[in-house]
C-alpha positions as CSV (number, residue, x, y, z in Angstrom):
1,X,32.0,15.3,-50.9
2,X,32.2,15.3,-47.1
3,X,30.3,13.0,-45.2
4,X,28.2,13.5,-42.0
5,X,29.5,13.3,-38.8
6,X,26.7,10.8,-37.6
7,X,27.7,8.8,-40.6
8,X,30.9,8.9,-40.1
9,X,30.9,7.8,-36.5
10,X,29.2,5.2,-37.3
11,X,31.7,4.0,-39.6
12,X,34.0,4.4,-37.1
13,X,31.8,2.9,-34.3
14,X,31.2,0.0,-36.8
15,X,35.0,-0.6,-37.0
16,X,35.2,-0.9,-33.4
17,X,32.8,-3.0,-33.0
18,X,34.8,-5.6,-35.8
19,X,37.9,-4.8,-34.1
20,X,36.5,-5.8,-30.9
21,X,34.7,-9.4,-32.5
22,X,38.2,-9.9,-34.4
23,X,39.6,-9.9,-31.0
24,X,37.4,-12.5,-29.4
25,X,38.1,-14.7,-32.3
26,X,41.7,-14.1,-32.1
27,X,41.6,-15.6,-28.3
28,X,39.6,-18.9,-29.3
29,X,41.6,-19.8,-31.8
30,X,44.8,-19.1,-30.0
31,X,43.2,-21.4,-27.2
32,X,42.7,-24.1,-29.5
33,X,46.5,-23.7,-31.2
34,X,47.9,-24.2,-27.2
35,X,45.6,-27.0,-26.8
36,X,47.1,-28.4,-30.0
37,X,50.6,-27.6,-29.3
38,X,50.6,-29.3,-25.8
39,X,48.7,-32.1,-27.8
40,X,51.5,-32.6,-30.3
41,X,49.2,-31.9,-33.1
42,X,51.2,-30.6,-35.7
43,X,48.5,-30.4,-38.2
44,X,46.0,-28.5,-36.1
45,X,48.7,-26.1,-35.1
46,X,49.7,-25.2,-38.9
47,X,45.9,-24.7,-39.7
48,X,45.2,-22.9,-36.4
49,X,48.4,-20.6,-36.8
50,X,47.2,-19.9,-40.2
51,X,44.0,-18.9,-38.9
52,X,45.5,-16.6,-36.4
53,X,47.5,-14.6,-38.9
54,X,44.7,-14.1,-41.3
55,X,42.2,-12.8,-38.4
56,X,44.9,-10.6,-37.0
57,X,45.8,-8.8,-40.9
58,X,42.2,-8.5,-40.7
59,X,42.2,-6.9,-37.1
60,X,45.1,-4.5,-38.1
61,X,43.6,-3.4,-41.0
62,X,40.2,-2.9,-38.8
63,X,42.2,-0.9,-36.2
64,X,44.1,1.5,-39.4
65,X,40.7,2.2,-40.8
66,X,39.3,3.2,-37.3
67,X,42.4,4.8,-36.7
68,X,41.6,7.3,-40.1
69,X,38.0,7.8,-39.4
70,X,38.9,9.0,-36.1
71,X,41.5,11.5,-37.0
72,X,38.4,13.0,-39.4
73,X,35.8,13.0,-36.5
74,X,38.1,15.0,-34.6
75,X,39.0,17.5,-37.8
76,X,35.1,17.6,-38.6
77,X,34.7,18.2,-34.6
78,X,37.2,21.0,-34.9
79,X,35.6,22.7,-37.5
80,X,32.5,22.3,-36.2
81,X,33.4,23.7,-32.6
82,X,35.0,26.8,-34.9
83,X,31.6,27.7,-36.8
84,X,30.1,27.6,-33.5
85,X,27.6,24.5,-34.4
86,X,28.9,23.0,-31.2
87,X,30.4,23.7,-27.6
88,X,33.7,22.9,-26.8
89,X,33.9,20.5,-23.8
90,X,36.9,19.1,-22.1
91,X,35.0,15.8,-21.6
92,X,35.5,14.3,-24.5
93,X,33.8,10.9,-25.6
94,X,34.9,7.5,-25.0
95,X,35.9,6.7,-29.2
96,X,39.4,6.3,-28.2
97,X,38.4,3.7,-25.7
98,X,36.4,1.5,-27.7
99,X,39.6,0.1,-29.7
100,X,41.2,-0.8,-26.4
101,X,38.4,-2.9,-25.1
C-alpha cells in the first residue's frame, strides 16, 4: 500500500520537528552535566550523562527515520514529476534543511 505524499511529509515533517526538540533537550542537559562537572558532582554527572545518551539514541534514531521518509518523498516526487502530476522545478523545498536546524 503506498501512502500519500501529504501523509508522508508529514511524517517526515513530524520527525523533524522531534529531531529538532530532542536537540534543545540535548543542550540543557549538557548545560547542567558542565555545571555539575565544574561542581564536582559526581552523582549528577552519572545521571545527567545517562540522560544525554538516551536523548541522543533517541535523536539518531529520529534523524534515520527522517532520513528514510525523505529518500521516499523524493522517489514518490520522481514518479510523480514522470506521470506528469507535477512540474519539475529546480527550486527544491527546504526538507533537507529542517534536520540541520
Amino acid at each position: 500500500m503506498m501512502m500519500s505524499f501529504r501523509h508522508l511529509d508529514g511524517k517526515f515533517r513530524r520527525s523533524c520537528h522531534h529531531i529538532r526538540m530532542l536537540n534543545r533537550r540535548i543542550e540543557d542537559i549538557q548545560v547542567r552535566y558542565d555545571r555539575a562537572f565544574s561542581a564536582g558532582r559526581r552523582s549528577f554527572r552519572y545521571s545527567h550523562r545517562l540522560k544525554l545518551a538516551t536523548y541522543e539514541g533517541m535523536r539518531n534514531m529520529y534523524y534515520e527515520y527522517a532520513c528514510r521518509r525523505a529518500d521516499e518523498l523524493e522517489q514518490m516526487q520522481e514518479v510523480l514529476i514522470q506521470r506528469g502530476l507535477i512540474s519539475d522545478s529546480s527550486g527544491d523545498s527546504d526538507t533537507d534543511t529542517d534536520l540541520m536546524e
